[in-house]
N, C-alpha and C positions, 0 to 999 in steps of 0.2 A: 837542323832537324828535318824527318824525312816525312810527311806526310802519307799515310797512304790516301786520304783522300780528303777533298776539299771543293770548294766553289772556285769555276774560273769563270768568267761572264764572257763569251762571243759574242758579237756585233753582225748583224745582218743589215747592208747599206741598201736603204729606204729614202728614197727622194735624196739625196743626199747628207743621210743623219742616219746615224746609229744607234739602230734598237738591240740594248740589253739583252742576252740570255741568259741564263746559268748552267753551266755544263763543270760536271763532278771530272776531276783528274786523282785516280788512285795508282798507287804502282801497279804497272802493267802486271798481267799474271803470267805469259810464256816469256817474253826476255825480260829479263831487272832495268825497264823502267822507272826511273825512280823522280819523285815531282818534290821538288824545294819546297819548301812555306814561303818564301818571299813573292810566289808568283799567286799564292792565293791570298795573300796580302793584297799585291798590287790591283789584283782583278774587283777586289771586296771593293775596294777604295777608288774604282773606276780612272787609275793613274794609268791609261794605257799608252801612254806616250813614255811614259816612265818604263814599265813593263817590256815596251820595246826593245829602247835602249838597254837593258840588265838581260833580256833573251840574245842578243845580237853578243853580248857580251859572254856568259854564258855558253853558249852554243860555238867558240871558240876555245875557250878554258875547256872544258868536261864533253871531249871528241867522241867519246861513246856513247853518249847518251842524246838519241835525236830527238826529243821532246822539243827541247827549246827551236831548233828549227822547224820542228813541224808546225809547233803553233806560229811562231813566226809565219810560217806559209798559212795557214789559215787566218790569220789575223789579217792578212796582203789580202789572200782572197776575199776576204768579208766587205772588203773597202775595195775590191775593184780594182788592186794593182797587179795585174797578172805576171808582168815579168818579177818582180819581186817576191811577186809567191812560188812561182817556177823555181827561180833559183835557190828561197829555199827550201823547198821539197827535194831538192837535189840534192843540197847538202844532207839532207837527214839518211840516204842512198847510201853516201861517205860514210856514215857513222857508224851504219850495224848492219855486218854482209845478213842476207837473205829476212832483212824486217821488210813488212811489206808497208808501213808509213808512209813510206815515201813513193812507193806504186798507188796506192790508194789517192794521194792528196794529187798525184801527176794528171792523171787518169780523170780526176774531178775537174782538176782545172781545165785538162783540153774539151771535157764534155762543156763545159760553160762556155769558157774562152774561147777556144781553138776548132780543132777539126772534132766537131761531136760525135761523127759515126765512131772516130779513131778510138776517141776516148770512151765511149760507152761498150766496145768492143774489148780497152782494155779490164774496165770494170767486169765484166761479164767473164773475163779471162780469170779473174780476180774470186770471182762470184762459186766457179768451179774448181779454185787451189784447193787441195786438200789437203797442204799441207798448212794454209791460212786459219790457226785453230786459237791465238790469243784473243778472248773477247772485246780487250778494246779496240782492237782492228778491226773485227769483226762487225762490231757497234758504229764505227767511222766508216767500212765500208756500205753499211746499210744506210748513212746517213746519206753515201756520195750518191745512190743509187735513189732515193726519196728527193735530193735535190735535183733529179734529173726526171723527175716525175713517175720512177719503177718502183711505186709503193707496196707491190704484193713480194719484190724481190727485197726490199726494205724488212718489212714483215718477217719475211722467212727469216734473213740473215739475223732478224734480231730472236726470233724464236730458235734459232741454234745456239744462239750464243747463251742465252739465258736455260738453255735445258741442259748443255753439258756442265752448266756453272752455277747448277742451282743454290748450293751451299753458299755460295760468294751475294754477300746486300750490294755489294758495288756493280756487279754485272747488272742488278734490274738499275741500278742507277744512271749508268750508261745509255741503255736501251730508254730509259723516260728521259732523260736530255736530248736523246736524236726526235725526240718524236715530240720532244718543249722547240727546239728548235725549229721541226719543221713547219711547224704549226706556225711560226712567224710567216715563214713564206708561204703557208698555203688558207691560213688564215680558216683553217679546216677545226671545228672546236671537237669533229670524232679524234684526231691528234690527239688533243689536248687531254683527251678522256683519258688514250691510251698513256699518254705521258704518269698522268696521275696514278693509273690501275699501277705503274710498273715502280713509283717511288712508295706507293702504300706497301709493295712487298716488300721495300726496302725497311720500312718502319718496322715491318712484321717480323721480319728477319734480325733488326737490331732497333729495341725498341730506344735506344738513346741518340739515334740519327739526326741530329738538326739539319745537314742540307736537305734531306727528305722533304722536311716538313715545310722547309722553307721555298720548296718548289712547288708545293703541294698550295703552299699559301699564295704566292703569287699567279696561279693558276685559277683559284679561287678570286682575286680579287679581281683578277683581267674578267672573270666570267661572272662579277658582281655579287658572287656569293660571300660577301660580305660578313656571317655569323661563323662560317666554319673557317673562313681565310682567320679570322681573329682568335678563335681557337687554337686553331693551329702554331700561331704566334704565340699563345699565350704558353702552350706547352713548351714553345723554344727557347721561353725566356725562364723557365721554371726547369731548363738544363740548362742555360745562359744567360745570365741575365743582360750579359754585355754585348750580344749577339750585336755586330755592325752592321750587317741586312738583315738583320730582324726589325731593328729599331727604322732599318728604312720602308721596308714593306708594311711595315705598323704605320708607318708618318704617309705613306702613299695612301695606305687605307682608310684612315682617316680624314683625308683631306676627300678623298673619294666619298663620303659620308659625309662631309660638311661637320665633323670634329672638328673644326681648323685648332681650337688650342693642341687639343692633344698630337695633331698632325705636326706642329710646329715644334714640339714638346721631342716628339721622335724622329723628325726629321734632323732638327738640328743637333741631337746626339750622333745623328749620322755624318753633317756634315763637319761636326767638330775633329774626328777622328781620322782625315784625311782629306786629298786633295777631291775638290767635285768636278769633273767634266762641266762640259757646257751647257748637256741636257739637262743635267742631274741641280746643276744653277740655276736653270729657267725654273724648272719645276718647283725648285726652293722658293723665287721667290715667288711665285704665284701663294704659295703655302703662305707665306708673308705676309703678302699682303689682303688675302681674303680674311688671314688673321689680325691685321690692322695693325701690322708691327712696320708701319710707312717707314720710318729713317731704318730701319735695320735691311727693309726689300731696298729703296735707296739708294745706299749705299752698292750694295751688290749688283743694282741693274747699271748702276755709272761703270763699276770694275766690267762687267760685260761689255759695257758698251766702247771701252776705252781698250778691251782684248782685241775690239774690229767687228761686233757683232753688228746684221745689218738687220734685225731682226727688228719688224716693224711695231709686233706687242710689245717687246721692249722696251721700244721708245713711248710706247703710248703708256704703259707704265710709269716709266721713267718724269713725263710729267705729271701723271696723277699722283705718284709720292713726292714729288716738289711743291705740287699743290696741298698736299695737306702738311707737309714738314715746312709751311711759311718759306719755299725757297720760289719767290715769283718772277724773277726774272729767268734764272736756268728753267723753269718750267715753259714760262712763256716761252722761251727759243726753241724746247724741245715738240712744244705742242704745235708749232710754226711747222715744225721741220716734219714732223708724223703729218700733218694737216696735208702738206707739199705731197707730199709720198703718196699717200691715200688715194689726191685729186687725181694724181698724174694716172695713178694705175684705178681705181674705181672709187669715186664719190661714195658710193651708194654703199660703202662699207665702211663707213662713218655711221656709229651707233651713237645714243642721244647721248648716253654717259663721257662721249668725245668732247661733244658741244658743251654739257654743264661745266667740266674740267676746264674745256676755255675758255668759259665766262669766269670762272673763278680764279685764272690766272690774269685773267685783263683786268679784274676786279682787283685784285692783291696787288699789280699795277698803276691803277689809279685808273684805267680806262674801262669807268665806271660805262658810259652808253654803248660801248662796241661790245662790253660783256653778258648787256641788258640785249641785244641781236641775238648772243649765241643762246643763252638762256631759252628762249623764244624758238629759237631754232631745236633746241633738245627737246622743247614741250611740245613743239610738231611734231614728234619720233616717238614719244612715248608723255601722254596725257598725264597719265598717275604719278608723275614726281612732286608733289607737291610743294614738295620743298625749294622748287625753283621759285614758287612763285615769291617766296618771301627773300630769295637771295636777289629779284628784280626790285622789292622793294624795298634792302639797305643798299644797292647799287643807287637806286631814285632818290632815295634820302640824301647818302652823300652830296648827287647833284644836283638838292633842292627841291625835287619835283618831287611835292608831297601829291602832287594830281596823281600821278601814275604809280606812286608806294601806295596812296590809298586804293586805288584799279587792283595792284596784285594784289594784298591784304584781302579786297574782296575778293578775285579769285580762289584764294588760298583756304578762306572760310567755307567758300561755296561746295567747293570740292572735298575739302576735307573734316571727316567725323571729327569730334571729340574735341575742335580744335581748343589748342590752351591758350589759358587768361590772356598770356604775353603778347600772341596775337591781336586779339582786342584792343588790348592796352596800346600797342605801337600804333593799331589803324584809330584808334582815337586823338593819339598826340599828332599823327599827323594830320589829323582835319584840325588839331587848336591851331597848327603852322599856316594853313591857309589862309584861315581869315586875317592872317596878319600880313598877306599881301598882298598890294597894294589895290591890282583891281579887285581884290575882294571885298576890303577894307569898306569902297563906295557903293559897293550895293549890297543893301542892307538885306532884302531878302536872300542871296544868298549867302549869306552871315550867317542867317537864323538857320538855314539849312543845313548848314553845314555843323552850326553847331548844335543841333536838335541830334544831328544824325552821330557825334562825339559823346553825348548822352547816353544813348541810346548804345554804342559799344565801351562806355565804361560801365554802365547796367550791367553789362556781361562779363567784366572784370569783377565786378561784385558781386555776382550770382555765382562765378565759379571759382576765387578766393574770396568767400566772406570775411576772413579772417587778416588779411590784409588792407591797412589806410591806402594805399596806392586809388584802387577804383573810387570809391570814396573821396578821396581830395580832389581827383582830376577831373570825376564828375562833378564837385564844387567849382570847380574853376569854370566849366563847361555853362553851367546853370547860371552862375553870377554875371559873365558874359551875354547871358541873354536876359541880364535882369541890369544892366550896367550902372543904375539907379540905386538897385539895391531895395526899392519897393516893395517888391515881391515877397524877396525872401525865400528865390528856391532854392537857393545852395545853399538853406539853412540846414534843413535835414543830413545832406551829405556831410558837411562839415562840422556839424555835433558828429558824427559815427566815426568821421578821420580821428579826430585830436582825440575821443573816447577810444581807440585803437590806439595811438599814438602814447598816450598815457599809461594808459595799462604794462607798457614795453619797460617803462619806468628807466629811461634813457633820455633825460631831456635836453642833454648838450650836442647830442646825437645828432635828433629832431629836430633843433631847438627852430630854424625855419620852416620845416612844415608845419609846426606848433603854433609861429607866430603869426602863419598864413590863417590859420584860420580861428583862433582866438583874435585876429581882427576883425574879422567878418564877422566873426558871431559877437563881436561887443560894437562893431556901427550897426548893424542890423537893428540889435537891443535898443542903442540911443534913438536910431532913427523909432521907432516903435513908441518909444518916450517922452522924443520931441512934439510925432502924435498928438499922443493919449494927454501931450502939454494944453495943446493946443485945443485938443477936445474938451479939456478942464477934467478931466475921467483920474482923478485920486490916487483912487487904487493903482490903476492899472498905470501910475507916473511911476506909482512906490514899488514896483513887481520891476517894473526894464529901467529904471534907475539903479536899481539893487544889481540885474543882469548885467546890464552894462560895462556899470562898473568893473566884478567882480572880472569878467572878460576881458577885461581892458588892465586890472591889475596882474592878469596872469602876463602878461604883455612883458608888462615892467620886470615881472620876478625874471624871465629870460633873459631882457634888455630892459637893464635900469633905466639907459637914457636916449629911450627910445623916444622920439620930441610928437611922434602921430598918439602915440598913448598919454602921454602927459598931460596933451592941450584936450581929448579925449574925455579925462577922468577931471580937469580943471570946469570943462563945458557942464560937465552932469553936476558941479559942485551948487 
């Protein structure tokens, strides 16, 4: 099949990486030019290595037709290899007596490459043929003459080509591809206008045009206009739904918006349908993983990295998705090795999210205190993460040091609104861990401190799940520690409210030891109250906590029949 027109994307070498174009190839209109569908296949599909290989091939099979060598030579010149592009521009010479192709692409390259007077001499020779009347020549000469900074002789040559060819939608498509392209080099966004002015007439001209619109959309996105780029798309999917750079300039735009689902959504219809370059890779997975599809970016950043890529986001990625897909040893080496890198060429481009990522792989490591350093180190970079504070305090926990889990815990509160129950709850159990060591144990005032101040954050487990036994019991545990007699009786209230929650669950096999936690307490509390009012000789009040007692002490047994503390218990009150 013969196209007459289609998307071929050119490369423009940038730091040494290749930015995308789109440039339309229709059969030429003065000689029978004619463009395969395979090569806008290859180009859709960013296979340009492939493309190569099948032009070189090509361009020896089908001797008449110097397309494939010409692009060949522009594709050489895009990347910088001038004798490669020289030679074939030459060839395309061979192919077809008096085409000017191959004058045009010669004459570009020596203006670049070579002797620039020679060459801009020959273009200006080029500029005055009269017998140079095929528009795409015409379009390719304007292009050579804008790359060499003669943008009013750019101009002209494209206002010729488009005035004798006005019936033709592919000539303004031409002349907006020289002027999308040049706009890469000159970074000029009045280009870019013109680029668009001259694909709108293409639409106007053939209102079923998709590469139109689809230049018109990427035009749009690179310039952030973000509501008509998506319009634009939307009409090209409502003439195709299958569009292959439709679904990718939709997945770019999207991720440009911070859609990340939908970006991943149309990215990856794009990259399902063919092979992705390296760019088009990176980009993927950044899409990825802003979308939090960790083992799927992963996998992809390891195949990158394993093609030889020295790409140092990469590898900083590369351990942040090991870090969250539980891979902690391959993370650790990779976070080691981006760390190396960074130091050698600049520290100071180590951002905090570096530091947290290598606490959390020395953490998944077992090297709980060198994690609890970097953590520390990320919260010098940027205060507002709060969440470290609480990854220093199951780092601390694991190595005991309930001193410094309770430190972050307060950090964590102090700084953070709203915070939830669970925090509370963790900085309370770990002041109950303190007092149970050892020099805590001996001084009694800081006992009482500590656990006055375990009180006082399961209060807040209760104030913000009422509805939950957890703060309730643990606050019983808390109060009866500082009643250790049982005297008192202040973890009586808490512990009516637990097993009163706990019951209502009507799950007692469940529960059945939180249950028996504190149907103990509330049936010694009772006896001790009765042994009392024994003692007081007070009647009543024998017959009132003999009754309690008991009846607490029987729920004991319904759990555990043989249980031997409730026995001797209910035997005492007999």
């Amino acid at each position: 099949m013969i196209l007459k027109c289609f998307i071929v994307r050119s490369r423009a070498l940038v730091g040494g990486s290749l930015l995308v174009m789109l440039v339309l190839l229709p059969t030429l209109f003065a000689n029978a030019y004619e463009i395969p569908s395979w090569i806008h296949t290859y180009w859709q599909n960013g296979q340009e290595r492939a493309l190569k290989n099948q032009l070189r091939i090509e361009a020896k099979k089908q001797e008449s037709n110097p397309v494939f060598s010409y692009w060949l030579g522009k594709i050489y010149l895009a990347q910088g290899k001038a004798d490669s592009a020289r030679m074939a521009f030459n060839e395309v010479k061979l192919k077809v007596e008096g085409g000017y192709l191959s004058s045009i692409g010669l004459a570009l390259l020596e203006s670049l490459n070579g002797d620039n007077k020679k060459g801009q001499l020959e273009l200006k020779k080029l500029y005055y043929d009269n017998n140079l009347k095929n528009g795409f020549e015409k379009c390719q000469l304007a292009l050579a003459f804008g790359k060499i900074g003669d943008l009013n002789s750019c101009d002209e040559l494209i206002s010729q080509a488009c005035a004798v060819l006005t019936d033709q939608p592919m000539i303004f498509m031409y002349a907006g591809d020289v002027y999308a392209e040049l706009d890469v080099q000159y970074k000029d966004g009045t280009l870019l206008g013109k680029a668009c002015g001259k694909y709108e007439q293409v639409i106007y001209k053939d209102k079923t045009n998709i590469p139109a619109r689809l230049a018109i959309a990427k035009a749009y996105t690179g310039g952030r206009n973000f509501g008509e780029a998506k319009r634009l798309l939307q009409e090209v999917f409502a003439l195709d739904s299958t569009s292959i750079i439709g679904h990718k300039l939709l997945g770019e735009l999207c991720y440009l918006t911070g859609a990340y689902a939908e970006a991943s959504k149309n990215y990856s219809y794009y990259a399902d349908k063919g092979n992705l370059d390296q760019n088009e890779m990176e980009k993927y997975v950044n899409i990825l993983w802003f979308n939090k599809e960790y083992s799927k970016a992963n996998k992809l950043i390891k195949q990158l990295l394993t093609l030889g890529s020295k790409s140092e986001v990469l590898l900083r990625l590369y351990a942040y998705t090991c870090a969250e897909t539980k891979q902690g040893p391959e993370g650790l080496e990779a976070m080691r090795s981006f760390f190396n890198r960074r130091t050698v060429i600049d520290s100071s481009r180590l951002i905090a999210s570096d530091f947290d990522y290598y606490g959390r792989l020395l953490a998944a490591t077992g090297k709980d205190s060198l994690a609890i350093i970097q953590y520390r180190k990320s919260l010098s970079l940027d205060s507002t993460q709060y969440n470290l504070y609480e990854q220093i305090a199951k780092s601390a926990e694991k190595m005991k040091d309930y001193f410094q889990a309770v430190d972050a815990y307060n950090g964590l509160i102090k700084r953070k609104t709203n915070t939830p129950s669970s925090i509370f709850f963790q900085k309370g159990r770990n002041l109950m861990l303190i007092i149970d060591l050892s020099s805590v144990k001996a001084d009694t005032a800081a006992t009482s401190k500590y656990l006055k101040e375990a009180v006082l954050s399961f209060q807040k487990v209760i104030d913000l799940t009422p509805n939950s036994h957890l703060g309730y019991q643990w606050q019983g545990r808390a109060l009866s520690a500082l009643d250790p007699e049982t005297t008192k009786g202040l973890a009586k209230d808490s512990y009516l409210k637990a097993v009163s929650l706990l019951e209502a669950k009507n799950q007692p096999e469940k529960y059945k030891q939180d249950l028996i936690e504190g149907y103990r307490y509330l049936g010694y509390f009772n006896y001790l109250l009765y042994d009392k009012s024994k003692v007081e000789k007070n009647q009543d009040q024998m017959t009132t906590y003999k009754a309690d007692a008991t009846a607490w002490w029987q729920k004991v047994l319904t759990l555990d029949p043989e249980n031997t503390i409730a026995k001797q218990a209910i035997s005492a009150l007999k």
